[in-house]
PDB file as gemmi writes it, atoms N, CA and C in Angstrom:
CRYST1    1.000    1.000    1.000  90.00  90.00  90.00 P 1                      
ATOM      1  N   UNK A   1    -141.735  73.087  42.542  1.00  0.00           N  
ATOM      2  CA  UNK A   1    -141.363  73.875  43.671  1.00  0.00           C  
ATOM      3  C   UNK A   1    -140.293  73.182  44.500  1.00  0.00           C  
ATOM      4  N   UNK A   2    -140.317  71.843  44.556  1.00  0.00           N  
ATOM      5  CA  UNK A   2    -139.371  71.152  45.371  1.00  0.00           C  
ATOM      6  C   UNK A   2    -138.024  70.927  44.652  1.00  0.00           C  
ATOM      7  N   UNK A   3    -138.109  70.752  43.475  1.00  0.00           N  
ATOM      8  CA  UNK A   3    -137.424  70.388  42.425  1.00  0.00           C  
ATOM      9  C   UNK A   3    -136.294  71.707  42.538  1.00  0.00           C  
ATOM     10  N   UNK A   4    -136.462  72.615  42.630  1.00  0.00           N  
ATOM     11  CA  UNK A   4    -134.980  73.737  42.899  1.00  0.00           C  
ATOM     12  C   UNK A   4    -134.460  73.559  44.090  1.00  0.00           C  
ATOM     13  N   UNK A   5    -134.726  73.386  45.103  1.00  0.00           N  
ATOM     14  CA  UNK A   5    -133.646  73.203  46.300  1.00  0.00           C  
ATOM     15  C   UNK A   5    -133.071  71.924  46.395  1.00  0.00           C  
ATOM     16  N   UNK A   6    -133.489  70.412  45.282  1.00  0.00           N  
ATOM     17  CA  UNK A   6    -132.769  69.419  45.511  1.00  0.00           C  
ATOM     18  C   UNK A   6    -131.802  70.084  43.906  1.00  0.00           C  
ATOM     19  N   UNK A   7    -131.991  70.461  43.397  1.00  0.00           N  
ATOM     20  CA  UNK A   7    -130.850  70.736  42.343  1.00  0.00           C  
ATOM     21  C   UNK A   7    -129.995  71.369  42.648  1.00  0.00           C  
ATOM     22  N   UNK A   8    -130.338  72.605  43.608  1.00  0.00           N  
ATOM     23  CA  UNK A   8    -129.234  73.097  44.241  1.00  0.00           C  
ATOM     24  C   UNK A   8    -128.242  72.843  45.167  1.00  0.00           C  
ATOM     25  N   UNK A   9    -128.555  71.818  45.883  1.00  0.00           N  
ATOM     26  CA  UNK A   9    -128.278  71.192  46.772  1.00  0.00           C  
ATOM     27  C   UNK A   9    -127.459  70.482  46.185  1.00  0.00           C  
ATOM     28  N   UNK A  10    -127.690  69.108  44.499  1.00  0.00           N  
ATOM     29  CA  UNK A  10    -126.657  69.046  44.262  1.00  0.00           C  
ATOM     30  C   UNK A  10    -125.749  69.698  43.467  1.00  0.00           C  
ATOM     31  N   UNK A  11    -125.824  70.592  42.965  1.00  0.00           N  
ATOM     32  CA  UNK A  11    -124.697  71.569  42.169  1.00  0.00           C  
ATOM     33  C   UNK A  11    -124.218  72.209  43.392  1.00  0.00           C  
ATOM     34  N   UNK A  12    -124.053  72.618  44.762  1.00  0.00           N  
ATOM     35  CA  UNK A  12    -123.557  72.966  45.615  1.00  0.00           C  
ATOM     36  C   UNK A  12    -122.549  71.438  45.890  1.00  0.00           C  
ATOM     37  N   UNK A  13    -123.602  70.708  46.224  1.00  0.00           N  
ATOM     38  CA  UNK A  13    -122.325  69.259  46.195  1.00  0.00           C  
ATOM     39  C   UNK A  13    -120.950  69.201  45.281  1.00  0.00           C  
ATOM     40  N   UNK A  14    -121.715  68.889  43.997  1.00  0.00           N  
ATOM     41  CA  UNK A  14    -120.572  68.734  42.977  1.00  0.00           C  
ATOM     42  C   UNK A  14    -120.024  70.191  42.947  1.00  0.00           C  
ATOM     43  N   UNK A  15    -120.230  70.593  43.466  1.00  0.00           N  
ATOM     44  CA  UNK A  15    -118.729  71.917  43.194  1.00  0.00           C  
ATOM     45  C   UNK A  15    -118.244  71.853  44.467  1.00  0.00           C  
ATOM     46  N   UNK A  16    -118.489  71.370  45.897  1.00  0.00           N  
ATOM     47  CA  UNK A  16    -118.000  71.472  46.418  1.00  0.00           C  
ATOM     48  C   UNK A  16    -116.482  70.179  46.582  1.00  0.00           C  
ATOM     49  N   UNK A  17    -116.952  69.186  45.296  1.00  0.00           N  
ATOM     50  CA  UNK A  17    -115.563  68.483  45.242  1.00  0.00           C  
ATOM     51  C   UNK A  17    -114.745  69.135  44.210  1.00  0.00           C  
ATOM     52  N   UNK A  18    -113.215  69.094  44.743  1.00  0.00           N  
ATOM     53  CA  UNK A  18    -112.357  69.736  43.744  1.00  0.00           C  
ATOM     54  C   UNK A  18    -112.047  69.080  42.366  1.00  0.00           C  
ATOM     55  N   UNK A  19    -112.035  70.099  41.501  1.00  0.00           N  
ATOM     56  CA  UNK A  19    -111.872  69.670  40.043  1.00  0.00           C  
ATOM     57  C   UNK A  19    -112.916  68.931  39.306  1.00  0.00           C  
ATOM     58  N   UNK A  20    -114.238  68.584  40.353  1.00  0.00           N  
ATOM     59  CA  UNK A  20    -115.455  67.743  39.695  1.00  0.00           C  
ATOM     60  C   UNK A  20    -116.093  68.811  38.619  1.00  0.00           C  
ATOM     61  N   UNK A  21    -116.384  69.850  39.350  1.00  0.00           N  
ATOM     62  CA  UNK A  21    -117.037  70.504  38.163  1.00  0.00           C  
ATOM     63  C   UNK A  21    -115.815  71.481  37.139  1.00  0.00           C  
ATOM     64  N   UNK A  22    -115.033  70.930  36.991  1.00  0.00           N  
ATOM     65  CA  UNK A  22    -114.179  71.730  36.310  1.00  0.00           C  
ATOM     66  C   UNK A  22    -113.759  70.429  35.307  1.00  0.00           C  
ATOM     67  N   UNK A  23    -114.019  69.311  35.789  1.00  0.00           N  
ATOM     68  CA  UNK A  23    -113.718  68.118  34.728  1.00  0.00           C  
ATOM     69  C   UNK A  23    -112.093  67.607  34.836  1.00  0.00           C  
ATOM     70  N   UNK A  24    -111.329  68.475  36.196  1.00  0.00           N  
ATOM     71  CA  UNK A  24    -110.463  67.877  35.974  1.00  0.00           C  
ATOM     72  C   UNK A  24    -110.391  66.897  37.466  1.00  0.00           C  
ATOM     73  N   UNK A  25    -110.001  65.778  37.509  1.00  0.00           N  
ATOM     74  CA  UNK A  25    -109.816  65.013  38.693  1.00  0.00           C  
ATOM     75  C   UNK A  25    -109.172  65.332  40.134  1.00  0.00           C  
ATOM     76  N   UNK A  26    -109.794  64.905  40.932  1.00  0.00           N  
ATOM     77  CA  UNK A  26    -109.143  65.707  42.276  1.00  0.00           C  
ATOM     78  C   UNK A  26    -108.013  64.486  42.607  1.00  0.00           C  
ATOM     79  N   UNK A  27    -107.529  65.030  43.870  1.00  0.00           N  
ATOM     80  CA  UNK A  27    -106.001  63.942  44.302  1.00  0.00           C  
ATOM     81  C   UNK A  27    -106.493  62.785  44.299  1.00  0.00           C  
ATOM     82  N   UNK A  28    -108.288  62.186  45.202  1.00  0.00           N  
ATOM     83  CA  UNK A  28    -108.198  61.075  45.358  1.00  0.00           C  
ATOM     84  C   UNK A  28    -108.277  60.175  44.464  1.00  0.00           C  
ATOM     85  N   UNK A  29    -108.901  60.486  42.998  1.00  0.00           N  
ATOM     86  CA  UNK A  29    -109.436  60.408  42.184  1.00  0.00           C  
ATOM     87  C   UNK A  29    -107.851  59.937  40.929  1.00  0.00           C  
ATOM     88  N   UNK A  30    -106.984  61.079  40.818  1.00  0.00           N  
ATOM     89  CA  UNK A  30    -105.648  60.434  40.362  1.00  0.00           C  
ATOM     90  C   UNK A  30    -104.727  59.498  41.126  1.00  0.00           C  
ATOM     91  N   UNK A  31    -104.811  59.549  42.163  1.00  0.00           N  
ATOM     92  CA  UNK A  31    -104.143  58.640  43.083  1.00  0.00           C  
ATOM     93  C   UNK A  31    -104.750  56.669  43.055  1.00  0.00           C  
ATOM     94  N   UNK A  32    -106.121  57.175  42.645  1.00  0.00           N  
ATOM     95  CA  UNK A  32    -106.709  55.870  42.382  1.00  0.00           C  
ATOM     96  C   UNK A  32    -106.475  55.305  40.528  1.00  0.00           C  
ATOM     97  N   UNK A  33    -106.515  56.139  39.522  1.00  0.00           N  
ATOM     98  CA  UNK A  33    -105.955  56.076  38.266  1.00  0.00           C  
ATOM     99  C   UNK A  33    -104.434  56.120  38.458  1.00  0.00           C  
ATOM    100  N   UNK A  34    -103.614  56.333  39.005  1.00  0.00           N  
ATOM    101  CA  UNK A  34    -101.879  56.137  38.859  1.00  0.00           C  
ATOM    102  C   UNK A  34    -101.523  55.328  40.030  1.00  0.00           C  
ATOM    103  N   UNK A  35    -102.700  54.260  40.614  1.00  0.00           N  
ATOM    104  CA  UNK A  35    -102.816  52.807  41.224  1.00  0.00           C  
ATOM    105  C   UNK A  35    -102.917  51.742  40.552  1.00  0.00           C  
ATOM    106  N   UNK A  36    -104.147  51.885  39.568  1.00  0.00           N  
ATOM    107  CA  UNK A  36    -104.498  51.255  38.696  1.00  0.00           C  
ATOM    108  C   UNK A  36    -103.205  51.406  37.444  1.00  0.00           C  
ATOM    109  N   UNK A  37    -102.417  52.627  36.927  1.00  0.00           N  
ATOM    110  CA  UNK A  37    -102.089  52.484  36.224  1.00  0.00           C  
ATOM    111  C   UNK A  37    -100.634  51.300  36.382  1.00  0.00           C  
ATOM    112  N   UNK A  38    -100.273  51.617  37.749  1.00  0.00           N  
ATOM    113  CA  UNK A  38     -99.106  51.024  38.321  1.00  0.00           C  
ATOM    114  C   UNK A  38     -98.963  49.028  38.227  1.00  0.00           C  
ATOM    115  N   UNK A  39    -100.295  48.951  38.622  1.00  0.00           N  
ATOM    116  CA  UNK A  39    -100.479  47.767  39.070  1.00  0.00           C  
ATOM    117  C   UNK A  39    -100.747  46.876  37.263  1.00  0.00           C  
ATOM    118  N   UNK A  40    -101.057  47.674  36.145  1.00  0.00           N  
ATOM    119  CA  UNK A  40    -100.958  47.151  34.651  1.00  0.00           C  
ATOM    120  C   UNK A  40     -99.283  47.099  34.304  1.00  0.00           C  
ATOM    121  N   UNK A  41     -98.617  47.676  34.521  1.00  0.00           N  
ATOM    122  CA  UNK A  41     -97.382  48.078  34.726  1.00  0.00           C  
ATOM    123  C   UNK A  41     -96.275  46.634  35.282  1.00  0.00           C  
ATOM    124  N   UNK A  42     -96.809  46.175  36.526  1.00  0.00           N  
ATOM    125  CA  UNK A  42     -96.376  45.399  37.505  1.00  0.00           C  
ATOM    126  C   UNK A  42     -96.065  44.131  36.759  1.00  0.00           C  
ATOM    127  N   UNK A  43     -94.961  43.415  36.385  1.00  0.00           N  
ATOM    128  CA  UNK A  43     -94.637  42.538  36.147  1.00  0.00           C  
ATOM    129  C   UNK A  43     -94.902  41.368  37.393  1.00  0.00           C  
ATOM    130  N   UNK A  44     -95.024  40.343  36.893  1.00  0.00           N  
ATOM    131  CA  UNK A  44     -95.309  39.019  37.454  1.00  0.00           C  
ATOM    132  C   UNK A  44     -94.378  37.505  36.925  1.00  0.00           C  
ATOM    133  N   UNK A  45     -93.713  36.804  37.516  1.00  0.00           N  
ATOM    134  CA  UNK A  45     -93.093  36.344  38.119  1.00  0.00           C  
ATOM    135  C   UNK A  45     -93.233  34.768  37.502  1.00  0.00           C  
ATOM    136  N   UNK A  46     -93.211  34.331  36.595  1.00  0.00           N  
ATOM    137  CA  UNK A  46     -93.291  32.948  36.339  1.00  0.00           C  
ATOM    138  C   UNK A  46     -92.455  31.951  35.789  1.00  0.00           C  
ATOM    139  N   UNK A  47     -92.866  30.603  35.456  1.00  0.00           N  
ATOM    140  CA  UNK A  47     -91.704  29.951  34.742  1.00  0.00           C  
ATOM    141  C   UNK A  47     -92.709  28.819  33.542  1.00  0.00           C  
ATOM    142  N   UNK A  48     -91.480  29.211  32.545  1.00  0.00           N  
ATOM    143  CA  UNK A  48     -92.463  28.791  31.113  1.00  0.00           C  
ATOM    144  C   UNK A  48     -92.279  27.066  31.227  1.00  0.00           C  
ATOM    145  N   UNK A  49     -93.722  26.719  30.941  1.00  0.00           N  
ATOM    146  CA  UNK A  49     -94.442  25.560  30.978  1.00  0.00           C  
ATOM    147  C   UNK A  49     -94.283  24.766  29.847  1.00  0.00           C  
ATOM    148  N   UNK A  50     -94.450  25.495  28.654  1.00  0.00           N  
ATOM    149  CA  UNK A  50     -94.141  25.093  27.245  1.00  0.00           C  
ATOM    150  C   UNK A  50     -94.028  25.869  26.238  1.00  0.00           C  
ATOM    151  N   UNK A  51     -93.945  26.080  24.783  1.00  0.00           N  
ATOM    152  CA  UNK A  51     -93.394  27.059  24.223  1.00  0.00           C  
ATOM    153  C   UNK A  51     -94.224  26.465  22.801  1.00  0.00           C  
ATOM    154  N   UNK A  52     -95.243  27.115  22.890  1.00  0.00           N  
ATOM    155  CA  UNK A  52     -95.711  26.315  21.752  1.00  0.00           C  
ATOM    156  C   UNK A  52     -95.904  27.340  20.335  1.00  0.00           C  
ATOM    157  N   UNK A  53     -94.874  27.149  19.778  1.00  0.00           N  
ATOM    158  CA  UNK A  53     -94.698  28.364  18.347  1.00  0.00           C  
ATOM    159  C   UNK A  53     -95.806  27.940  17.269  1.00  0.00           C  
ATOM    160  N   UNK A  54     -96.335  26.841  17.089  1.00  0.00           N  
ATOM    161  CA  UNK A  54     -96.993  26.920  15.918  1.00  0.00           C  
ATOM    162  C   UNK A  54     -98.371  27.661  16.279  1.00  0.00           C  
ATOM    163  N   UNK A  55     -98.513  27.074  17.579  1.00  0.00           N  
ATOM    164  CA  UNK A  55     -99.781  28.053  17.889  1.00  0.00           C  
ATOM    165  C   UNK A  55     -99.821  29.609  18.814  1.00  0.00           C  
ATOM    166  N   UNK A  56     -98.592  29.987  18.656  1.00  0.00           N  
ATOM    167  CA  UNK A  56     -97.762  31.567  19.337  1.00  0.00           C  
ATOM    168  C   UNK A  56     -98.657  31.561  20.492  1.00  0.00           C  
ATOM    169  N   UNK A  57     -98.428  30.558  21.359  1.00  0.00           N  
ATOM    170  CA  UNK A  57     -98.783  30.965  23.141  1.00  0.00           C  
ATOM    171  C   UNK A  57     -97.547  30.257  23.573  1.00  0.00           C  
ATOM    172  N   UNK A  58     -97.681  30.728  25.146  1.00  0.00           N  
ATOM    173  CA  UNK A  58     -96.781  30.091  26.077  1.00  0.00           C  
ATOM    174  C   UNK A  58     -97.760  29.702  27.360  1.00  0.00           C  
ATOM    175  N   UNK A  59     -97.158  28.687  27.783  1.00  0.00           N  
ATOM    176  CA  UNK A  59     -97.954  28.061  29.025  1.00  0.00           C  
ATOM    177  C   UNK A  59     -96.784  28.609  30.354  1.00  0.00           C  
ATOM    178  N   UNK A  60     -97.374  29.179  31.109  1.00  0.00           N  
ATOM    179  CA  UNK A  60     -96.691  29.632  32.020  1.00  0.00           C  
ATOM    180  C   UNK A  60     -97.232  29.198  33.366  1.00  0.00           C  
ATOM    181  N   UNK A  61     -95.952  28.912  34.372  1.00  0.00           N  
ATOM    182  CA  UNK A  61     -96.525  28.879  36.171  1.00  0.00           C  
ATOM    183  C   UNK A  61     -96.725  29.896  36.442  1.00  0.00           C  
ATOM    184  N   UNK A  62     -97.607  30.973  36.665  1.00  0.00           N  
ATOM    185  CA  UNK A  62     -97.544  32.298  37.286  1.00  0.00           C  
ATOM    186  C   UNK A  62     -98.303  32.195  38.646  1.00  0.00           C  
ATOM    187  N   UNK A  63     -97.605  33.532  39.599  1.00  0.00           N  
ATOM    188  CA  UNK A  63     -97.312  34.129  40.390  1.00  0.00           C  
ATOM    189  C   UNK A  63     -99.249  34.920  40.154  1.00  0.00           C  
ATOM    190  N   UNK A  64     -99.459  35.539  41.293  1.00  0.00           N  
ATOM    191  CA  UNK A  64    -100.322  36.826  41.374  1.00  0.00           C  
ATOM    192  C   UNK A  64    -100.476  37.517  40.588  1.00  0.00           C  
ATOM    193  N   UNK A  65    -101.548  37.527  39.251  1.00  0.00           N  
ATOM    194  CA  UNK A  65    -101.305  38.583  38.710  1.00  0.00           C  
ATOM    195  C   UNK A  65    -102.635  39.862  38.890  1.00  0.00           C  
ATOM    196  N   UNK A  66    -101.849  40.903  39.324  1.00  0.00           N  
ATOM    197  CA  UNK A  66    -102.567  41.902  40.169  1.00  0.00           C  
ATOM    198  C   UNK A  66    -103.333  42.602  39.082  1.00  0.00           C  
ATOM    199  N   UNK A  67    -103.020  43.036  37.691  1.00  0.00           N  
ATOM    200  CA  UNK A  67    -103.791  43.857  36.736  1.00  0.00           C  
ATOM    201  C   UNK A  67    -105.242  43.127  36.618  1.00  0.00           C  
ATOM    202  N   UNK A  68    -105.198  41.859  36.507  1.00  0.00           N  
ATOM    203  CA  UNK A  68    -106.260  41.175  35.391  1.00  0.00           C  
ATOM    204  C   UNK A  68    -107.066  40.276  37.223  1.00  0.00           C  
ATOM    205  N   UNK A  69    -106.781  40.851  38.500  1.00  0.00           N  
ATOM    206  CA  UNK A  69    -107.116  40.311  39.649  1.00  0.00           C  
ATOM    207  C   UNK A  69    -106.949  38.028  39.400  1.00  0.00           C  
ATOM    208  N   UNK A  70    -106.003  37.842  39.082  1.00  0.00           N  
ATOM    209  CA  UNK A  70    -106.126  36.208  39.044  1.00  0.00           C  
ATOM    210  C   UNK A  70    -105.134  35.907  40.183  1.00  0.00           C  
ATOM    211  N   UNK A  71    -105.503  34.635  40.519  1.00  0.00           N  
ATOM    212  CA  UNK A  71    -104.403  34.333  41.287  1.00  0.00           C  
ATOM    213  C   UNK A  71    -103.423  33.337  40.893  1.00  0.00           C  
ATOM    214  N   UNK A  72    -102.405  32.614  41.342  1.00  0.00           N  
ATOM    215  CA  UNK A  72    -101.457  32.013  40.819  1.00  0.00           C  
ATOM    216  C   UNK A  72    -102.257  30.808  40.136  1.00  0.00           C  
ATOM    217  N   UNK A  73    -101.166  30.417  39.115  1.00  0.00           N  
ATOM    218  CA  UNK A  73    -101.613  29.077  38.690  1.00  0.00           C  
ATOM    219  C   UNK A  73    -101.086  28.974  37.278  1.00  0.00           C  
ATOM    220  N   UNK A  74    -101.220  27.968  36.911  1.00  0.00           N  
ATOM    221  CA  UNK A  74    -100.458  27.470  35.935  1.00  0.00           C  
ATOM    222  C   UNK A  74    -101.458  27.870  34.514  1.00  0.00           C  
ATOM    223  N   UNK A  75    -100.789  28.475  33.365  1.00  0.00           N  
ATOM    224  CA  UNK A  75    -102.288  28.814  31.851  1.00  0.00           C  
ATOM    225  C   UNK A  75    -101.792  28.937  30.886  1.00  0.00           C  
ATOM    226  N   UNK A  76    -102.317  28.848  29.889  1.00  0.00           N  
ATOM    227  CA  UNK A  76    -101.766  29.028  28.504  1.00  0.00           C  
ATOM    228  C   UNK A  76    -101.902  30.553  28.053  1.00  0.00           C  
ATOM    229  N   UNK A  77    -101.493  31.409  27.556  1.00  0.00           N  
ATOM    230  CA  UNK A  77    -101.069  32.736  27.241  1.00  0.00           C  
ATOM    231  C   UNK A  77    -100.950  32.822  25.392  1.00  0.00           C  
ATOM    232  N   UNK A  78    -101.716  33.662  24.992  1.00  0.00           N  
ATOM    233  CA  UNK A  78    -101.266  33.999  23.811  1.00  0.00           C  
ATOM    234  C   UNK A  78     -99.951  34.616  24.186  1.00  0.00           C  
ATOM    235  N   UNK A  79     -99.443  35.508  22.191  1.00  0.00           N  
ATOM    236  CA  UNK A  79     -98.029  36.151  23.396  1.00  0.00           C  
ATOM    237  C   UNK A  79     -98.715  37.598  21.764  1.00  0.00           C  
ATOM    238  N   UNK A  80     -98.339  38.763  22.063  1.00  0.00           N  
ATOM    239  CA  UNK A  80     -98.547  39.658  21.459  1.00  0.00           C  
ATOM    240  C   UNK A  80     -97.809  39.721  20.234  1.00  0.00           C  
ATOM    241  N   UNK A  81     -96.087  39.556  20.764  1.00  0.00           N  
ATOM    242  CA  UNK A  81     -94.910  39.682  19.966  1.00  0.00           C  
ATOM    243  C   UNK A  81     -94.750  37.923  19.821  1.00  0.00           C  
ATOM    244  N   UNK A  82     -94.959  37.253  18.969  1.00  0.00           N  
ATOM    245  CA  UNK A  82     -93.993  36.028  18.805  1.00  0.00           C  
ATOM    246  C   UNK A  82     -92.966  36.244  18.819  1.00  0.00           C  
ATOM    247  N   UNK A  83     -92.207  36.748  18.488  1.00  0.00           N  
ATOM    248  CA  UNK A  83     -90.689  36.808  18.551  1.00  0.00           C  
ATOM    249  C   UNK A  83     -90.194  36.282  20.209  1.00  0.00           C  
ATOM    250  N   UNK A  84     -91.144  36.742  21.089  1.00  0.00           N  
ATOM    251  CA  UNK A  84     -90.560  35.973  22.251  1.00  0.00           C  
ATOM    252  C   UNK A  84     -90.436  34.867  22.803  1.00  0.00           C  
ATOM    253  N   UNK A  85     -91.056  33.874  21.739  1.00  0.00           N  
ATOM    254  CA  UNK A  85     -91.119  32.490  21.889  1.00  0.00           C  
ATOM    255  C   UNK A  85     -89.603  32.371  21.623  1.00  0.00           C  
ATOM    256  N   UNK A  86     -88.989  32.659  21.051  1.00  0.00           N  
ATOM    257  CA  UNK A  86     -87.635  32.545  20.516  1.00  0.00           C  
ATOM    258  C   UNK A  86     -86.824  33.046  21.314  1.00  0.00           C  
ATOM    259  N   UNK A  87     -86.736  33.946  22.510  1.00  0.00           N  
ATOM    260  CA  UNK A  87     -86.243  34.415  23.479  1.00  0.00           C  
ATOM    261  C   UNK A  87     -86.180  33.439  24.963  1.00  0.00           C  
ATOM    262  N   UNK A  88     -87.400  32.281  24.769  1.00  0.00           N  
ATOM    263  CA  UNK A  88     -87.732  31.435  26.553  1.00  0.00           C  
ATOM    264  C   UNK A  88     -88.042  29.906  26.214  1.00  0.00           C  
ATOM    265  N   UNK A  89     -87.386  29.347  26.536  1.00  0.00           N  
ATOM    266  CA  UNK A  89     -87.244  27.766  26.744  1.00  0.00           C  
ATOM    267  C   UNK A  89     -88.259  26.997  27.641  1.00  0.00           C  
ATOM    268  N   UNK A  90     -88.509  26.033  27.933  1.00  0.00           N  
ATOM    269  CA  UNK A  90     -89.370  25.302  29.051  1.00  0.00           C  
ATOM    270  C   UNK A  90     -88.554  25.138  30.114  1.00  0.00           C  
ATOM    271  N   UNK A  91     -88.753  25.894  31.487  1.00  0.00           N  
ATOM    272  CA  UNK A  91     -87.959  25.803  32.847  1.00  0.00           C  
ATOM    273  C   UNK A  91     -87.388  26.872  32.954  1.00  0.00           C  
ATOM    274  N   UNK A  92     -87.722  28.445  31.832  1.00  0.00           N  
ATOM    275  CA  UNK A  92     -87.070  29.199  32.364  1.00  0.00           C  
ATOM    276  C   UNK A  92     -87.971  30.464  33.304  1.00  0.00           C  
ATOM    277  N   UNK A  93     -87.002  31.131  34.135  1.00  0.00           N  
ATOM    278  CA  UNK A  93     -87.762  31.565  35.034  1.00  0.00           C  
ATOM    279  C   UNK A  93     -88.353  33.191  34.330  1.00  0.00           C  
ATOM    280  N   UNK A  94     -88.965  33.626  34.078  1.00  0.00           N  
ATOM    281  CA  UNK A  94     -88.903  35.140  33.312  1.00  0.00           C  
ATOM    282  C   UNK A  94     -90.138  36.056  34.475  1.00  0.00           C  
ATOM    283  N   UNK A  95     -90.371  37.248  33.844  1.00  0.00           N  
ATOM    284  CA  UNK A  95     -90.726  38.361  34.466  1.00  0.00           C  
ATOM    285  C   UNK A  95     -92.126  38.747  33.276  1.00  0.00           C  
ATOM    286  N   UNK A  96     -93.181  38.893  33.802  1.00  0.00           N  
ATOM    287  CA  UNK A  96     -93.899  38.840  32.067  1.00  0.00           C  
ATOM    288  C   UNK A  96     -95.036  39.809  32.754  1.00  0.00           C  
ATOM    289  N   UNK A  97     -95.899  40.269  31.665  1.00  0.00           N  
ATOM    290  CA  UNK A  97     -97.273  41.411  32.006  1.00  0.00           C  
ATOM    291  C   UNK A  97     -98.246  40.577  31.196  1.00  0.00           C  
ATOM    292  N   UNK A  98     -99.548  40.368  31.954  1.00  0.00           N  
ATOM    293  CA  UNK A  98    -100.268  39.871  30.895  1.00  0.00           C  
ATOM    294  C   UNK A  98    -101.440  40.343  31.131  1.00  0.00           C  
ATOM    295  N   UNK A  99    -102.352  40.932  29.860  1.00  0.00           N  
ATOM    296  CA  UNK A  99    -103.354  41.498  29.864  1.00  0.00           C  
ATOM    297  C   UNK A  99    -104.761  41.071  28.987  1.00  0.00           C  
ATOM    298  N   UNK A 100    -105.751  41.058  29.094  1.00  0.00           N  
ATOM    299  CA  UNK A 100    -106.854  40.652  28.245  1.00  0.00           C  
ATOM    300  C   UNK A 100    -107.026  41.675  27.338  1.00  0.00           C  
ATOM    301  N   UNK A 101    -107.195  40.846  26.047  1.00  0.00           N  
ATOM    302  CA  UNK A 101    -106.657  41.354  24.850  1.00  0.00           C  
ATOM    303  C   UNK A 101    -107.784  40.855  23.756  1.00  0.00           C  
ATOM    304  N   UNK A 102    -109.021  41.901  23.597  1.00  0.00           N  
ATOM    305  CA  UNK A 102    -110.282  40.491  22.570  1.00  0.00           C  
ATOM    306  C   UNK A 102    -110.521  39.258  23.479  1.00  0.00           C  
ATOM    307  N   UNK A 103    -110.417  39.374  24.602  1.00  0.00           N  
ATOM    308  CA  UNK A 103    -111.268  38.534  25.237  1.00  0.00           C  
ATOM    309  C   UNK A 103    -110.202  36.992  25.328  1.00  0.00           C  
ATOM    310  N   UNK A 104    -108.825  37.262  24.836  1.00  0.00           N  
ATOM    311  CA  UNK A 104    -107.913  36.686  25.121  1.00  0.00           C  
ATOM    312  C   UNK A 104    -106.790  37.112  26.326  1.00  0.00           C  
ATOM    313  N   UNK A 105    -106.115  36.052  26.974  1.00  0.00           N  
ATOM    314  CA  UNK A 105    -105.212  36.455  27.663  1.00  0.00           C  
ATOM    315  C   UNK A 105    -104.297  36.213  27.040  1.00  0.00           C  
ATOM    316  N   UNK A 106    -103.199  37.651  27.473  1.00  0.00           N  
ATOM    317  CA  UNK A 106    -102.088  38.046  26.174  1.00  0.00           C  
ATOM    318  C   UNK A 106    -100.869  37.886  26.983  1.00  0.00           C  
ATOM    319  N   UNK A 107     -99.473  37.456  26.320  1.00  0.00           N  
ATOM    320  CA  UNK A 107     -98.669  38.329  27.443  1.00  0.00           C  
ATOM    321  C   UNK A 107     -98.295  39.304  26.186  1.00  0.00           C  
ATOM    322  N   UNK A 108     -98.416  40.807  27.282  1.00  0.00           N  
ATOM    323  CA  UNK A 108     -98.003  41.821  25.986  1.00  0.00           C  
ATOM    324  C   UNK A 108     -96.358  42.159  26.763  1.00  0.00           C  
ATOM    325  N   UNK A 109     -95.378  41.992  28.054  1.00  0.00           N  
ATOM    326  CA  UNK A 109     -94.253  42.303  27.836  1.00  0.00           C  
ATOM    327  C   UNK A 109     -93.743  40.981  28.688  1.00  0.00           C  
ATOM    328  N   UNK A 110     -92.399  40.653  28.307  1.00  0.00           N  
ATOM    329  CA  UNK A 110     -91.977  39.229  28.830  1.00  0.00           C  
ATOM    330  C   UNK A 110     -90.581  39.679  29.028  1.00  0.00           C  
ATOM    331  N   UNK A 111     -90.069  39.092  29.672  1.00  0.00           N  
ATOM    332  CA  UNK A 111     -88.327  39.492  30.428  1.00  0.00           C  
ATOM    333  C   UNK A 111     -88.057  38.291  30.870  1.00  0.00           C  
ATOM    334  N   UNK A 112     -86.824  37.292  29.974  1.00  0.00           N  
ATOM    335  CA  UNK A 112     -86.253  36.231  30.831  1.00  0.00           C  
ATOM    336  C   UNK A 112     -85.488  36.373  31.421  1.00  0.00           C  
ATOM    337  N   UNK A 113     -85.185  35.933  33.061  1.00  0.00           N  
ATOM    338  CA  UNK A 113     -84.809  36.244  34.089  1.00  0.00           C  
ATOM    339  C   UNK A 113     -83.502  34.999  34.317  1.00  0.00           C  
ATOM    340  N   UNK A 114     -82.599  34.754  33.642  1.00  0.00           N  
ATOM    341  CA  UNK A 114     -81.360  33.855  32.873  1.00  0.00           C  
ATOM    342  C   UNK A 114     -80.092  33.737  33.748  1.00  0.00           C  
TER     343      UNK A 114                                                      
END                                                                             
């Protein structure tokens, strides 16, 4: 007996947010997904530490990196593409994205800044 006016109560809720019961997302809801998407996006700011090809990472000084919430500091990086070991020297300043990747940290895009 009690059990229908709390169900109704919430199916009156959830329809009263937009696009919830329709499955498609309301403004606040994309505005918070094309935040998140922005901030994976966001390049970060470092300078390569070492360049170590046999084992395809780079050790980088980085800057804030806002996707993966870390803060600055100096780390070793797999790299996705090796080929960009061949693109960055030790001391140069570049622009890079780095994301956890299998429980590794990756850089998946790198830009030397020359």
């Amino acid at each position: 007996m009690f059990k229908t006016p709390i169900s109704l109560g919430l199916l009156v809720s959830l329809l009263a947010v937009p696009g919830l019961a329709t499955g498609q997302p309301s403004g606040a809801l994309t505005a918070v997904s094309n935040a998140s998407a922005s901030d994976a996006s966001e390049l970060t700011q470092g300078e390569v530490r070492k360049v170590d090809k046999d084992g395809k990472k780079l050790t980088i000084k980085h800057g804030l990196l806002k996707n993966l919430e870390m803060p600055g500091m100096t780390m070793v990086f797999q790299v996705k593409d090796e080929t960009v070991l061949d693109k960055v020297q030790v001391g140069d300043k570049v622009e890079f994205l780095a994301e956890k990747i299998d429980g590794k940290f990756t850089v998946t895009r790198l830009e030397p800044q020359r």
